[in-house]
Phi, psi and omega in degrees: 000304157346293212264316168334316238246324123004256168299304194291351190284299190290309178290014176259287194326305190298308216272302175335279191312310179312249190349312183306320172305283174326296177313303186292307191279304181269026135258353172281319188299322188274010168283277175347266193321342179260022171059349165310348191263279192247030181270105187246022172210105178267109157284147201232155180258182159314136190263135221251144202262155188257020148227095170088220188277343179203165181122176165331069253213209165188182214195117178279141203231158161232155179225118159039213186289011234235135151223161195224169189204122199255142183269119178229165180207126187269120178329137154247054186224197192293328169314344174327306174271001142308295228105205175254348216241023172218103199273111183229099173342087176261175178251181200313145162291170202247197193267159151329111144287108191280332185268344170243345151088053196209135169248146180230175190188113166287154188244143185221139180315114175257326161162137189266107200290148182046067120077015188279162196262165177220150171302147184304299195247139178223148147241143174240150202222154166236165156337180191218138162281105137341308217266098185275135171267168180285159203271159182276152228259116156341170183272128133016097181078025175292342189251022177234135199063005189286000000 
């Protein structure tokens, strides 16, 4: 009963000592597979949206031989024709231009993510509004039971 008991002792230590091994070998493989290890200037392409012009996409990164593909999302408003990936201050719209019916407003570059180049400068201009707005209205029951 002793040397069963024994031998079963021993074969738990071995079956331990496996796994622990085991266990050691696939996290070193899957530190490799995420590209993360000893690669330290990753280049990224534009992020390319993965239905029509904008929305949700990805964006392929290179390392040496190592490649990766980052989940990213491209504007769907006038940022758009920047990209996602160029940050920009803007200042006040300017006045109506009455002969093109459009107001503008310039941007100056706050900063370009994964390292892509963007213009220093942009301006973007929309329609001129019509409509003036309304100034807001008292607050709700001031004049009832008063």
């Amino acid at each position: 009963m002793r040397g069963l008991f024994s031998t079963l002792i021993v074969v738990l230590v071995a079956l331990m000592i496996v796994t622990t091994e085991a266990g050691k070998n696939k996290k070193e493989k899957n530190n490799r597979g995420k590209g993360g290890s000893d690669c330290a200037e990753w280049r990224y392409g534009s992020c390319v949206a993965n239905n029509g012009d904008c929305g949700a996409g990805t964006r392929e990164g290179t390392c040496n031989e190592q490649t990766k593909k980052v989940k990213c999302r491209v504007p769907c408003n006038w940022k758009k024709e920047f990209g996602a990936d160029c940050k920009y201050k803007f200042g006040n719209w300017g006045e109506c231009d009455a002969t093109t019916s459009t107001k503008s407003r310039s941007g100056s570059l706050l900063k370009a993510l994964f390292n892509v180049e963007c213009q220093p400068t942009v301006t973007v201009s929309k329609p001129c509004t019509t409509k003036v707005k309304n100034k807001p209205k008292g607050k709700k029951g001031k004049g009832k039971g008063n």
